[in-house]
C-alpha positions as a Markdown table, in Angstrom:
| # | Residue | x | y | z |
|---|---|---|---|---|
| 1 | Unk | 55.4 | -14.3 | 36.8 |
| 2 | Unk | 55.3 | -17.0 | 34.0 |
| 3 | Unk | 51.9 | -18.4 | 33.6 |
| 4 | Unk | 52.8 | -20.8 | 30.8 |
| 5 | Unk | 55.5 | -23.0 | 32.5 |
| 6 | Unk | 55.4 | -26.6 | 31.7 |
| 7 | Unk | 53.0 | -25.9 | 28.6 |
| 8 | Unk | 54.1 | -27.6 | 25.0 |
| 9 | Unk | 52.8 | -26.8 | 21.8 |
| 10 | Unk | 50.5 | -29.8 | 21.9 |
| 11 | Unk | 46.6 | -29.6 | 21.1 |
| 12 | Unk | 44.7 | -27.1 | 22.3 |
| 13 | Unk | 42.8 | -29.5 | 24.5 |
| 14 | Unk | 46.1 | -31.1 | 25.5 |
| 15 | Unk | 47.2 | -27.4 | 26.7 |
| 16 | Unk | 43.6 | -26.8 | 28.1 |
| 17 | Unk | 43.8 | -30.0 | 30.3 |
| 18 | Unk | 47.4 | -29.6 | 31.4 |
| 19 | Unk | 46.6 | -25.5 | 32.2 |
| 20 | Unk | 43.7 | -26.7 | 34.0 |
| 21 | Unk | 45.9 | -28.6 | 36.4 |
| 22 | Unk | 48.7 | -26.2 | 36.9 |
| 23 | Unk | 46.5 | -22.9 | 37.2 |
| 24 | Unk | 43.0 | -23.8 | 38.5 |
| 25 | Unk | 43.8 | -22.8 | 41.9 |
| 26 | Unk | 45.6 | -20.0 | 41.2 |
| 27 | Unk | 43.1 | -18.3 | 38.6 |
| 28 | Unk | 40.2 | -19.0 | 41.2 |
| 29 | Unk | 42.2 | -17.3 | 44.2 |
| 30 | Unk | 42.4 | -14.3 | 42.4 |
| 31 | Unk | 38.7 | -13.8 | 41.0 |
| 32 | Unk | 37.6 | -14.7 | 44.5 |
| 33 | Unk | 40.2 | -11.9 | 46.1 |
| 34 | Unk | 39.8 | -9.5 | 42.9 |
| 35 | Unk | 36.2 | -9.3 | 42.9 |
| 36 | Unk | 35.3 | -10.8 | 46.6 |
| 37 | Unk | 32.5 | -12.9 | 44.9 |
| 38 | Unk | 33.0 | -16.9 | 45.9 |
| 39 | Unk | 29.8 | -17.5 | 45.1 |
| 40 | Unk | 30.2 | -16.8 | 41.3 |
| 41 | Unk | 34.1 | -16.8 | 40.6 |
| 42 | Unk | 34.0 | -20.5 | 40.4 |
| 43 | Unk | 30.7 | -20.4 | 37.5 |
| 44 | Unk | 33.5 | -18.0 | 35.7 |
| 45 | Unk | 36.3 | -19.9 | 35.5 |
| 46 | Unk | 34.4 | -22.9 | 34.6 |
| 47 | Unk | 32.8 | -20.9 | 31.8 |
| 48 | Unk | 36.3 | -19.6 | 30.7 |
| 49 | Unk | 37.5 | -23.0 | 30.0 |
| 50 | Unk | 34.0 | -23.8 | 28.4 |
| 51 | Unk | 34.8 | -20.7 | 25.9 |
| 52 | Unk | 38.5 | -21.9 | 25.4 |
| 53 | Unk | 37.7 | -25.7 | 24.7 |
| 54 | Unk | 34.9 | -24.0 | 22.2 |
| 55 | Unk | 37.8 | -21.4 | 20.5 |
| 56 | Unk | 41.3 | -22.3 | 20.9 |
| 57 | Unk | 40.6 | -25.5 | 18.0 |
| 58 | Unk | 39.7 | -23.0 | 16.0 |
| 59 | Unk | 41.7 | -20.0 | 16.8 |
| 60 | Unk | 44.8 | -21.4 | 18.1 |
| 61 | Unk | 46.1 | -20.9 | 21.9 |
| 62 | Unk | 46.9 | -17.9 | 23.0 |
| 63 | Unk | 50.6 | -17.2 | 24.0 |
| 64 | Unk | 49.5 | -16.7 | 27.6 |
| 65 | Unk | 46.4 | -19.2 | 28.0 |
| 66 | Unk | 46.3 | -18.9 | 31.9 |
| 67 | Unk | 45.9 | -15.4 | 31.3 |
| 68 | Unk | 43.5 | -15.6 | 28.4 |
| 69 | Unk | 41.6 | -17.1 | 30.9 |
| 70 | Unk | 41.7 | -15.4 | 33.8 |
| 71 | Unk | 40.8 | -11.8 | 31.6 |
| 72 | Unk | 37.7 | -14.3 | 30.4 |
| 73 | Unk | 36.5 | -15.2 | 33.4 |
| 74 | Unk | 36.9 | -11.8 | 35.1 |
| 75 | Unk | 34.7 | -10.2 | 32.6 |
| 76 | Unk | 32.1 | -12.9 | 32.6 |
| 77 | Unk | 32.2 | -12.5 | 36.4 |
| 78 | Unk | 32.0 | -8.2 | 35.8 |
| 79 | Unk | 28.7 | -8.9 | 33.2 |
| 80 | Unk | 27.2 | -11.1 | 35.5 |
| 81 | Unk | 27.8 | -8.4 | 38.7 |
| 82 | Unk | 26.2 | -5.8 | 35.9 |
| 83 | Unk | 23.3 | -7.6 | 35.2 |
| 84 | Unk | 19.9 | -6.9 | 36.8 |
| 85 | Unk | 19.3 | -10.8 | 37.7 |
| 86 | Unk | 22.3 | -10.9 | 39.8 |
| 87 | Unk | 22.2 | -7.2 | 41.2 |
| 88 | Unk | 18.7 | -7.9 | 42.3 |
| 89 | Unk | 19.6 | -10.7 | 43.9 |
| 90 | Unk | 22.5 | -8.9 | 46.1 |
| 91 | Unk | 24.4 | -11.3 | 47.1 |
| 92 | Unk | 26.6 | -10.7 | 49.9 |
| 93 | Unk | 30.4 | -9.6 | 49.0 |
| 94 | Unk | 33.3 | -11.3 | 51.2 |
| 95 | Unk | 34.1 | -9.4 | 54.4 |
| 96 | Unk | 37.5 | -8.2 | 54.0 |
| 97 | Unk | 40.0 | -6.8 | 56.7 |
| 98 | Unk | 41.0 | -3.0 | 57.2 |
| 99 | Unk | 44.7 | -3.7 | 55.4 |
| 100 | Unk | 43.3 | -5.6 | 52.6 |
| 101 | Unk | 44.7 | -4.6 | 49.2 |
| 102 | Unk | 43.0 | -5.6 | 46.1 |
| 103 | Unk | 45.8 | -7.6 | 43.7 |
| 104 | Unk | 47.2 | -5.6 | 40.5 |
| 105 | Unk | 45.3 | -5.5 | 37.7 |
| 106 | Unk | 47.8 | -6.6 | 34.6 |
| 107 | Unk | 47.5 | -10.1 | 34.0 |
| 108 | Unk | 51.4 | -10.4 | 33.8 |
| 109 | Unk | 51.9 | -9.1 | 37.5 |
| 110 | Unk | 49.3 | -11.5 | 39.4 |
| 111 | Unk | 50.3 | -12.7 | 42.1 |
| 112 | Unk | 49.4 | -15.8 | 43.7 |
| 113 | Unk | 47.0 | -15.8 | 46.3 |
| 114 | Unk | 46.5 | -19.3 | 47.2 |
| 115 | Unk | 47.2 | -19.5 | 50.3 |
| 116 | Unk | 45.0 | -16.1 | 51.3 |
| 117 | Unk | 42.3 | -18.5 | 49.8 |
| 118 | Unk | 43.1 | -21.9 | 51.5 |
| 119 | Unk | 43.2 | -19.6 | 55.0 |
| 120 | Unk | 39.7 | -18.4 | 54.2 |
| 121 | Unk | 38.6 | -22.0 | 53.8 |
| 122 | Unk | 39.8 | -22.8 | 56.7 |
| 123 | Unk | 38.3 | -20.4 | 58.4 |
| 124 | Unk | 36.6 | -21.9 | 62.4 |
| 125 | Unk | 33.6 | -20.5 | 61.8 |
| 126 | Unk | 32.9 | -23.7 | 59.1 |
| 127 | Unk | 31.8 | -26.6 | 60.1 |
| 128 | Unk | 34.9 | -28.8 | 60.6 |
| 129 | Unk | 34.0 | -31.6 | 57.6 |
| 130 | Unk | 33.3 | -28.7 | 55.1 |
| 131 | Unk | 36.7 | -27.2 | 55.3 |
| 132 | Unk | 39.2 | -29.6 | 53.9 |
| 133 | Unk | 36.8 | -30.5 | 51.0 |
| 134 | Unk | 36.1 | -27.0 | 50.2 |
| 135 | Unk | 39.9 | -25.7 | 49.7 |
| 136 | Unk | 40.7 | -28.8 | 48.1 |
| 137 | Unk | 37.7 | -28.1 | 45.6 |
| 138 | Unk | 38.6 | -24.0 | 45.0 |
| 139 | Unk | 42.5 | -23.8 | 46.1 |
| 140 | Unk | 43.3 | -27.1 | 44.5 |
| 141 | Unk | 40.7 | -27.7 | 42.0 |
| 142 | Unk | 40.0 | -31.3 | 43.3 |
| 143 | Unk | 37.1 | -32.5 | 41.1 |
| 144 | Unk | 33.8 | -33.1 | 43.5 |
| 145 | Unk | 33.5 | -37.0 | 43.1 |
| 146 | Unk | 37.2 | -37.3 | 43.7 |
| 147 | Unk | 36.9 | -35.5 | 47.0 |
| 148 | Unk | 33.7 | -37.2 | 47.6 |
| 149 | Unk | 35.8 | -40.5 | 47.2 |
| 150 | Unk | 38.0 | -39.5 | 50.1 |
| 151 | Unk | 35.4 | -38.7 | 52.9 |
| 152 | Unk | 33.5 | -41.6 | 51.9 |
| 153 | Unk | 30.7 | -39.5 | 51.0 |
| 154 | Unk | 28.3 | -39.5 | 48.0 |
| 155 | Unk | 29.1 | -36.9 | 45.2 |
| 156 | Unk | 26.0 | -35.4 | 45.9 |
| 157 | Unk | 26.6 | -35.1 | 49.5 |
| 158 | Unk | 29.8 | -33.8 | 48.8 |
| 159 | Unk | 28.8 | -30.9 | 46.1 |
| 160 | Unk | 26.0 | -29.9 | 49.1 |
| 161 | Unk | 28.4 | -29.5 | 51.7 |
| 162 | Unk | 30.7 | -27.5 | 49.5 |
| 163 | Unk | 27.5 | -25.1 | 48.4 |
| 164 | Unk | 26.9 | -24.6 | 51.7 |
| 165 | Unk | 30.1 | -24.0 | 53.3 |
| 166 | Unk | 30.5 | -21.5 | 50.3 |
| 167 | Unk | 27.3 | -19.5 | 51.8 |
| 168 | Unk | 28.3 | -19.6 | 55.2 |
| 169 | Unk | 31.5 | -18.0 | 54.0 |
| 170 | Unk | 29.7 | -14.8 | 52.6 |
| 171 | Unk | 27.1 | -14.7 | 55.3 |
| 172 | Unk | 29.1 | -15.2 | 58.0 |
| 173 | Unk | 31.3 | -12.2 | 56.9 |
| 174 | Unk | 34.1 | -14.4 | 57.1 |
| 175 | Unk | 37.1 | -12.1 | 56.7 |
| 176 | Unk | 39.3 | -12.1 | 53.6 |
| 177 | Unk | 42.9 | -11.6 | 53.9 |
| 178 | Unk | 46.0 | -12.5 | 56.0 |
| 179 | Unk | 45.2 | -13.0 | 59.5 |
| 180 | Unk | 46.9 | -12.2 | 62.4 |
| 181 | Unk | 49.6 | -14.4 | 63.7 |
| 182 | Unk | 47.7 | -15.7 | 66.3 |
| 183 | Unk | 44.8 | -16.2 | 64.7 |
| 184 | Unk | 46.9 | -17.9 | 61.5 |
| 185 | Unk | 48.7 | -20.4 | 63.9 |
| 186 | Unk | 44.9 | -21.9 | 65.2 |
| 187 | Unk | 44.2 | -22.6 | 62.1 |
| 188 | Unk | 47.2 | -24.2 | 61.3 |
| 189 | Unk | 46.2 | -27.6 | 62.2 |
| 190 | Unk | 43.3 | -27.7 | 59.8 |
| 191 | Unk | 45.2 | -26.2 | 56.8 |
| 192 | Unk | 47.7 | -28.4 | 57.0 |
| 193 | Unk | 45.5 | -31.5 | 57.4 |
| 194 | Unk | 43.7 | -30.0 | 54.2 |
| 195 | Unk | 47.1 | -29.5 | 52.2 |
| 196 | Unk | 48.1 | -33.0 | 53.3 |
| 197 | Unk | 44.3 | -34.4 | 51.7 |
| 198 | Unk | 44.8 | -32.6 | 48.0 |
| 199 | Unk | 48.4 | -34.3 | 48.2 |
| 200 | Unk | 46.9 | -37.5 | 48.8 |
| 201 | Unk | 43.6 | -37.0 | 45.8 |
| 202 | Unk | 47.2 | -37.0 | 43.6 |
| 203 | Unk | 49.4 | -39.1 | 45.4 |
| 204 | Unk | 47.1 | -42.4 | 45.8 |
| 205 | Unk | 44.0 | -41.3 | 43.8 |
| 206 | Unk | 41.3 | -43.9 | 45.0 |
| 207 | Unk | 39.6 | -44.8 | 42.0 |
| 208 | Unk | 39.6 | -44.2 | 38.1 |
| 209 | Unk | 42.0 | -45.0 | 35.6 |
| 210 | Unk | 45.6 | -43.2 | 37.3 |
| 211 | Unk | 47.8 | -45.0 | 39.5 |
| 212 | Unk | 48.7 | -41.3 | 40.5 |
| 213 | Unk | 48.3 | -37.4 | 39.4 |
| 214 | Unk | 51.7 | -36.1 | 40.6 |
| 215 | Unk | 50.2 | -32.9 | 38.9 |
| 216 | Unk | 47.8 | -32.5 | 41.5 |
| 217 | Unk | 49.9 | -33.8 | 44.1 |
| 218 | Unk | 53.0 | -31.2 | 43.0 |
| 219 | Unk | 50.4 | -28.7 | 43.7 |
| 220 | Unk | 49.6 | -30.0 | 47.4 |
| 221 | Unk | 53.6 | -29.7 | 47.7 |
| 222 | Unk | 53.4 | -26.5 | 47.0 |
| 223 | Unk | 50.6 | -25.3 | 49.1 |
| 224 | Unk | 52.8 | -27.0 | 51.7 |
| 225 | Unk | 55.9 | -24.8 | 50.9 |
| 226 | Unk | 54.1 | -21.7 | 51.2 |
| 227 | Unk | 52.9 | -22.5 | 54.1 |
| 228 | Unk | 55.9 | -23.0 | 55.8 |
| 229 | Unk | 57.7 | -19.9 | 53.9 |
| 230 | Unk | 54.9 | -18.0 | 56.2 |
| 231 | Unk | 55.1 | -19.5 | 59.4 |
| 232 | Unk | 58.6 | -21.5 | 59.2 |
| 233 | Unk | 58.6 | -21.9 | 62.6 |
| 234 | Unk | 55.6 | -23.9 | 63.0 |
| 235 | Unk | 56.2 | -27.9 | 63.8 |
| 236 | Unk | 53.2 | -29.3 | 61.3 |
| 237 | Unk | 54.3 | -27.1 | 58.5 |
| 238 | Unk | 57.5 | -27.5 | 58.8 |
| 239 | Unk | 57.1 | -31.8 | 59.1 |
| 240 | Unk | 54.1 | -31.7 | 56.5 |
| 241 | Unk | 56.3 | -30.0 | 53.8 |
| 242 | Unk | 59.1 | -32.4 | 55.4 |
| 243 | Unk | 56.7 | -35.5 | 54.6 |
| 244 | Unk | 55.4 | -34.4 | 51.0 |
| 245 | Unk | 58.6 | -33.7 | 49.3 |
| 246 | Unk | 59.7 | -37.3 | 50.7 |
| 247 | Unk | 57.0 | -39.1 | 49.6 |
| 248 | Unk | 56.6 | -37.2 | 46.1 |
| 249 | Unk | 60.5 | -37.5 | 45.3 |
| 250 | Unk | 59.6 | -41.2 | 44.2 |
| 251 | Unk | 56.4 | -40.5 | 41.7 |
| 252 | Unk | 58.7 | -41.0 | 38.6 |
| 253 | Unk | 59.6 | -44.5 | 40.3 |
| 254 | Unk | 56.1 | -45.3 | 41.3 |
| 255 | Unk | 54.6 | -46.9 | 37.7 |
| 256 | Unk | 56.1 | -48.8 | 34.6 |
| 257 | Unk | 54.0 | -48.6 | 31.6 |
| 258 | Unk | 51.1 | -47.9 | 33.3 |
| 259 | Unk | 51.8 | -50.4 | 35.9 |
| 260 | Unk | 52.2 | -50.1 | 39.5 |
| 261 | Unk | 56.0 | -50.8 | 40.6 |
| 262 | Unk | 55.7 | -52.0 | 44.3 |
| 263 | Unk | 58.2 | -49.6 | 46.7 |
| 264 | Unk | 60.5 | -52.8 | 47.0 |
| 265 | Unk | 60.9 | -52.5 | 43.5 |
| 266 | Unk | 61.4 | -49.3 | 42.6 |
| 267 | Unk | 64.7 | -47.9 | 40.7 |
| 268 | Unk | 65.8 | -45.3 | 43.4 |
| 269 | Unk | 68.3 | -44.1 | 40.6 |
| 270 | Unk | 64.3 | -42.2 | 39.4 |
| 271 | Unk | 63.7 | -40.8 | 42.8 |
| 272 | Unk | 64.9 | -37.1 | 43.0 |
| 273 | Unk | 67.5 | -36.8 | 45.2 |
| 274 | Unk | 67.0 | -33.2 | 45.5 |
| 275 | Unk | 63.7 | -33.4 | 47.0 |
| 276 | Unk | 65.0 | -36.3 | 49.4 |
| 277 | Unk | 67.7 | -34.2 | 50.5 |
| 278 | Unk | 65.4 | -31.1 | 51.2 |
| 279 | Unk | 63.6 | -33.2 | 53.1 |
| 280 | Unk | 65.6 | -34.9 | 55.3 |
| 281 | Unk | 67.1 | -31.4 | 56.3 |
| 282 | Unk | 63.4 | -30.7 | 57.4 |
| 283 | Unk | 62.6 | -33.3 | 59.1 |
| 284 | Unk | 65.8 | -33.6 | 61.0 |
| 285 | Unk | 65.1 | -30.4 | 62.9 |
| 286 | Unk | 61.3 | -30.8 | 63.6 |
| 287 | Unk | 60.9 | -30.9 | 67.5 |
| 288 | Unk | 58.7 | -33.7 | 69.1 |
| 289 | Unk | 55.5 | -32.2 | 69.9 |
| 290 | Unk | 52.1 | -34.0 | 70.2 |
| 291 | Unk | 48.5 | -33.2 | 68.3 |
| 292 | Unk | 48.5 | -33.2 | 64.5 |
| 293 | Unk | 52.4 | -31.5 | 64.6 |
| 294 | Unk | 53.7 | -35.0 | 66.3 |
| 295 | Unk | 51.1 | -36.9 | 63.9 |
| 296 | Unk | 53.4 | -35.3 | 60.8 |
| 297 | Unk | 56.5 | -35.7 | 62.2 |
| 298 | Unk | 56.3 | -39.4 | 62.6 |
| 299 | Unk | 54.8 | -39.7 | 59.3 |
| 300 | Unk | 57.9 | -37.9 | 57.8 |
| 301 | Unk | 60.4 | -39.8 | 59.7 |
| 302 | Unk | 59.3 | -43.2 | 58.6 |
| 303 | Unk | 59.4 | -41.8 | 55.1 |
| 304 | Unk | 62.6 | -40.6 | 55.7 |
| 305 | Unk | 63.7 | -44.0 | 56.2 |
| 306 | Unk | 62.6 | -45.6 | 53.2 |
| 307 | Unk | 64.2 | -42.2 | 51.9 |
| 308 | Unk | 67.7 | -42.8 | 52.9 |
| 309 | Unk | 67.9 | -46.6 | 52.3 |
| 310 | Unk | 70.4 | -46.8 | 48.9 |
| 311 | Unk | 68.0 | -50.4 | 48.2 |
| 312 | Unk | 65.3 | -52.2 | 49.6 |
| 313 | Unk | 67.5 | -54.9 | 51.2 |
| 314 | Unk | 69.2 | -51.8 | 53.3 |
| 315 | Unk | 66.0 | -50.3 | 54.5 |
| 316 | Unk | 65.8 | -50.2 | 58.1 |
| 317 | Unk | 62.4 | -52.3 | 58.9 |
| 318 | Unk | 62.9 | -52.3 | 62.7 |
| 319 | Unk | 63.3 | -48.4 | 62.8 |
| 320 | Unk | 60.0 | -48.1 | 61.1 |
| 321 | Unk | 58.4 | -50.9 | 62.7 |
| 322 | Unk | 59.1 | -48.3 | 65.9 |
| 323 | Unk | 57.8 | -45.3 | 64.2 |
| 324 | Unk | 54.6 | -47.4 | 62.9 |
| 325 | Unk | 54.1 | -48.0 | 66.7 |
| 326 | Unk | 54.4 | -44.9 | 68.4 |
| 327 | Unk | 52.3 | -43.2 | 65.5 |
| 328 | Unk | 49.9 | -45.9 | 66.4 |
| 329 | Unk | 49.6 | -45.2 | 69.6 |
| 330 | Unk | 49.2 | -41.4 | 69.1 |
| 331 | Unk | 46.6 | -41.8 | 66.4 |
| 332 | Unk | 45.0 | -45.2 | 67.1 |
| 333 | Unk | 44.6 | -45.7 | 63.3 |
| 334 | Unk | 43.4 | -48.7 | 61.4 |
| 335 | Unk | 45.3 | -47.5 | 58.7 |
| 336 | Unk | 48.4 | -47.1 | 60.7 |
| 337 | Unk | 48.4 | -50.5 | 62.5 |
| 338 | Unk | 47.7 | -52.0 | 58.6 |
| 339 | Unk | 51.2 | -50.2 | 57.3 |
| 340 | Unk | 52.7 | -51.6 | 61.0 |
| 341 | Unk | 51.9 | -55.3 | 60.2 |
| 342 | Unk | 54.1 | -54.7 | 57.1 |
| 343 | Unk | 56.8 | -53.1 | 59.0 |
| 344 | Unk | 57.0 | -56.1 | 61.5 |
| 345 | Unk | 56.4 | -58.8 | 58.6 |
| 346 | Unk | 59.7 | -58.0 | 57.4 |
| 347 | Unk | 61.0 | -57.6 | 60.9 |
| 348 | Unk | 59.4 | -60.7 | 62.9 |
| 349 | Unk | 58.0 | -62.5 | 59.6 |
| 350 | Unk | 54.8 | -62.9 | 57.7 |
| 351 | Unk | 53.3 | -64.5 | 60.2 |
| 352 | Unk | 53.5 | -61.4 | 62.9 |
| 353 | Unk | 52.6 | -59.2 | 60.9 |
| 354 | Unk | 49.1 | -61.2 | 60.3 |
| 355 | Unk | 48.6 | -61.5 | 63.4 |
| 356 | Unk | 48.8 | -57.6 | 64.0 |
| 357 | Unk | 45.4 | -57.5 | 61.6 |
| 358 | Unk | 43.2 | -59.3 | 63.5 |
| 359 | Unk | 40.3 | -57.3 | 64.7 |
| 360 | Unk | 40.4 | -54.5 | 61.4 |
| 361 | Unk | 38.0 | -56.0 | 59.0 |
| 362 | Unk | 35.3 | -54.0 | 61.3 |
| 363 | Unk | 37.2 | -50.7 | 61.2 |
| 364 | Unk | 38.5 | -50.8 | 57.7 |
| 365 | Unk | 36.1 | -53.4 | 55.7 |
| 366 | Unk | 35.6 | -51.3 | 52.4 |
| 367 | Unk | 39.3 | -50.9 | 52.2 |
| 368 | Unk | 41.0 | -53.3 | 48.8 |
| 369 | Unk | 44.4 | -52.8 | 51.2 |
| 370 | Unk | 43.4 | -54.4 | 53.8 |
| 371 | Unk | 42.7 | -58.1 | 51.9 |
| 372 | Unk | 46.4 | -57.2 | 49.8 |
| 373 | Unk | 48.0 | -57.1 | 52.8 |
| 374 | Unk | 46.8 | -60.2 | 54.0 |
| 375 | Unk | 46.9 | -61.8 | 50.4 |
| 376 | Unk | 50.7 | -60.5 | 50.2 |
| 377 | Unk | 51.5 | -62.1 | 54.1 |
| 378 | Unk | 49.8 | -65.0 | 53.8 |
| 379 | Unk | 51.4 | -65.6 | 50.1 |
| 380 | Unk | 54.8 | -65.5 | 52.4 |
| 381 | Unk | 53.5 | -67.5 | 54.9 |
| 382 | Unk | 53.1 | -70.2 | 52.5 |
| 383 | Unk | 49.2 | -70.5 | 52.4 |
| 384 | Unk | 48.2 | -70.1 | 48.9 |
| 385 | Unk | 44.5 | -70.5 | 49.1 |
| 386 | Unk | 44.2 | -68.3 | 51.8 |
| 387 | Unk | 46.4 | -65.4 | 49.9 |
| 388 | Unk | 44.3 | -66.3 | 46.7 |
| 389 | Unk | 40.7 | -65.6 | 48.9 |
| 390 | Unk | 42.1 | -62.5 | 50.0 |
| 391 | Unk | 43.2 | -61.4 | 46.5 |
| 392 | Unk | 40.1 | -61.9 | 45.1 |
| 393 | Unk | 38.5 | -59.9 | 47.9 |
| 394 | Unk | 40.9 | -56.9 | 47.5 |
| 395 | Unk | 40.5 | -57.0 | 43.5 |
| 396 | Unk | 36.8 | -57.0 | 44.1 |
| 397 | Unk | 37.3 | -54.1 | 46.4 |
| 398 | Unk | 39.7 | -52.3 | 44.3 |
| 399 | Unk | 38.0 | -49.0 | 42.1 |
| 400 | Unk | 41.7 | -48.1 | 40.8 |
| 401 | Unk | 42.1 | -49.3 | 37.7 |
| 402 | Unk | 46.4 | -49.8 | 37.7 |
| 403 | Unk | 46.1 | -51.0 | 41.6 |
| 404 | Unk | 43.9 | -53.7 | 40.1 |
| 405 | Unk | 45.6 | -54.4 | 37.7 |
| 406 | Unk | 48.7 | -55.6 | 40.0 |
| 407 | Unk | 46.6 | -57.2 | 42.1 |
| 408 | Unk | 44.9 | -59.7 | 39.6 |
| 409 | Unk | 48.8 | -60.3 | 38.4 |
| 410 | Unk | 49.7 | -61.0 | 41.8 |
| 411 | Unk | 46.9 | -63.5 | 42.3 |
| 412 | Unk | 47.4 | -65.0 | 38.8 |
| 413 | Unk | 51.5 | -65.5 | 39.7 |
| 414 | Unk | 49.9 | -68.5 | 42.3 |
């Protein structure tokens, strides 16, 4: 297994940063399963990197730096296990089940344990608001204030709930290891809506300086495809995995120069067609169904649409329009019946599709998408003042640097 893929001879914090966003997940999945210690593996690998930002300037980077640091972390992790402090403090190991098999030991055989870890997570026996956050901060490596971000919680609150989720996990004797088929597919629900949240951290990252971190949301894609490579059978794995590779097949369209390129606008000749293809085969077998399964598969036939469409003229508006609908009923969504009112905009006008927002700003008033929608309609519509008021309230709204960006251009263009 190659460990360096996608790494350039570049600076050795260039190689750190970019290593740190390929491998985070992986490295921590096997401390945790290695050594069966949650409650320090993630102290070692953050102390690895520390040691790497603090040599490799000086030394160089090693040929292998994912493995450099997984051998450092592993023995900080065996010297802490060593020393009196922490063996006085006996801290409980995981719980493990009877065919559990430690991984190998060379560093160039490791396998990836991932989804062993994301499983464990998800595990019912955590409280239901702790599990999400806490895969997407150990499997994916989703920094605390970003995950914060997207359960509207403060970073504090957030790095709490992940402490303490990471105690109940040892205490608990929460099992680590594959579980049982039926036990898997309960669970399958919650990993999948936790897979689909890392996917978003990268996809539509809600505040800071990125318009996206298709690095972080490659890696949701492909937590999703081994998740369906173990249960293929499953409707919400098969339609999440369906839904991702749709929606990340455009990232390379998605920004200009560090400016936000509007879906209308896009050059589809960017989009990867290989990604689109694999998942229009996905979706196109996915049985209706209903809970969170149905919730994907809705999801990833409307993005199938935009998908298929050679330009934005051809895009079929009224077939999505429908989809936006039924997943509205389903869901009851603010945030669906905000992407419907741009579905029937371009289907019944501007003017329909404002009228479908009346009633949000008490569901969704922090949301900066909720004015650009309205700015964008009413713009249409013909009533500049009104779109100017709402730009100014999205812009004011807006904590993503590039989205902002657009949206004071936008407003300046009237």
């Amino acid at each position: 297994m190659t460990w360096t893929s996608g790494l350039s001879s570049t600076s050795p914090d260039a190689v750190l940063k970019r290593v740190h966003l390929e491998a985070w997940g992986r490295l921590l999945s096997l401390l945790v399963v290695r050594t069966r210690r949650l409650d320090l593996a993630e102290d070692a690998l953050g102390e690895a990197f520390a040691r790497a930002a603090a040599h490799w300037s000086s030394d160089g980077v090693p040929a292998n730096p994912a493995g450099w640091l997984y051998t450092t972390a592993y023995r900080q992790l065996v010297g802490w296990l060593r020393a009196e402090a922490v063996a006085a403090r006996k801290a409980p190991l995981l719980a493990v089940r009877p065919d559990w098999v430690p991984p190998e030991e060379s560093v160039d055989a490791l396998s990836d344990e991932r989804l062993q870890l994301i499983l464990l997570c998800c595990h019912p026996a955590l409280p239901p608001a702790s599990r999400s956050a806490l895969a997407m901060r150990l499997v994916l490596g989703t920094p605390t204030e970003q995950i914060a971000r997207l359960f509207l919680v403060a970073p504090s609150a957030m790095a709490a709930r992940i402490t303490r989720a990471k105690k109940k996990i040892a205490l608990a004797g929460i099992p680590l290891g594959a579980p049982a088929d039926a036990e898997l597919r309960a669970r399958l629900d919650e990993v999948c809506r936790t897979v689909y949240l890392g996917f978003t951290a990268g996809y539509t990252p809600a505040a800071g300086p990125d318009l996206l971190r298709a690095d972080l949301a490659g890696e949701a894609v492909r937590l999703a495809a081994l998740l369906h490579g173990l249960v293929p059978e499953a409707p919400q794995a098969q339609a999440m995995l369906a839904l991702l590779l749709l929606q990340h097949s455009r990232r390379d369209a998605r920004q200009e120069g560090g400016q936000l390129v509007t879906l209308a606008r896009q050059d589809r000749a960017k989009w990867h067609r290989d990604e689109i293809e694999a998942g229009l085969q996905l979706v196109a077998t996915v049985p209706r169904g209903d809970g969170y399964a149905e919730e994907l598969r809705l999801q990833a036939l409307i993005a199938a649409e935009h998908a298929r469409a050679p330009a934005a003229a051809a895009t079929d508006w009224a077939a999505i329009a429908g989809r936006y609908a039924d997943l509205e009923a389903h869901t009851g969504s603010p945030i669906v019946r905000l992407n419907r009112a741009v579905a029937v905009a371009e289907v019944e006008g501007p003017r329909a599709g404002l009228s479908l927002l009346e009633g949000l700003d008490g569901r969704i008033a922090d949301n900066h998408r909720l004015p650009s929608v309205r700015a964008e309609l009413a713009r249409r519509a013909g009533d500049i003042e009104l779109a100017r008021a709402h730009y100014t309230q999205a812009i004011e709204l807006c904590a993503n640097g590039p989205e902002r960006e657009h949206l004071l251009r936008r407003r300046a263009e009237l």
